[in-house]
C-alpha positions in Angstrom: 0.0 0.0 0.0 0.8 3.6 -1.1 0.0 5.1 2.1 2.0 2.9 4.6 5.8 3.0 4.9 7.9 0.1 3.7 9.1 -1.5 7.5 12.1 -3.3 5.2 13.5 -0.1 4.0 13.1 1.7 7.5 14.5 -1.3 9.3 18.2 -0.9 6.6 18.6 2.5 7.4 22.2 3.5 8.7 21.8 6.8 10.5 26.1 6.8 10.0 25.8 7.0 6.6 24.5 10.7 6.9 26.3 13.9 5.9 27.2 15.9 9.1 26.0 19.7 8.1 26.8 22.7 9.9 24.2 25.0 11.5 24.4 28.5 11.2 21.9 30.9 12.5 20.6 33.1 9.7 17.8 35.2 11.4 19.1 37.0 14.5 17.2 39.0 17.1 18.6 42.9 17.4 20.5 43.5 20.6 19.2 45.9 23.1 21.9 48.5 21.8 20.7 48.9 18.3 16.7 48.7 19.4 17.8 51.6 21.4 19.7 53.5 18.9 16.9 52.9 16.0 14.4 54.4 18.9 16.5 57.5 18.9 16.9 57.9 15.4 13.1 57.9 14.8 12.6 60.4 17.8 
C-alpha cells in the first residue's frame, strides 16, 4: 500500500551513513543596543 511506509526499508537504514552539516543561524534578534539607537533615530 501507497500510504503505509515500507518496515524493510526503514528497518536498513544507517543513521552513520549521513552527511554531518553545519548549522548556522541566519535570522538574529537585534541587541538591546541597536533597538535603542533605532528608537533614537526615529525620535
Amino acid at each position: 500500500m501507497a500510504d503505509k511506509p515500507d518496515m524493510e526499508e526503514i528497518a536498513s537504514f544507517h543513521k552513520a551513513e549521513l552527511k554531518k552539516t553545519g548549522r548556522q543561524e541566519k535570522n538574529t534578534l537585534p541587541t538591546k543596543e541597536t533597538t535603542e539607537q533605532e528608537k533614537s533615530e526615529i525620535s
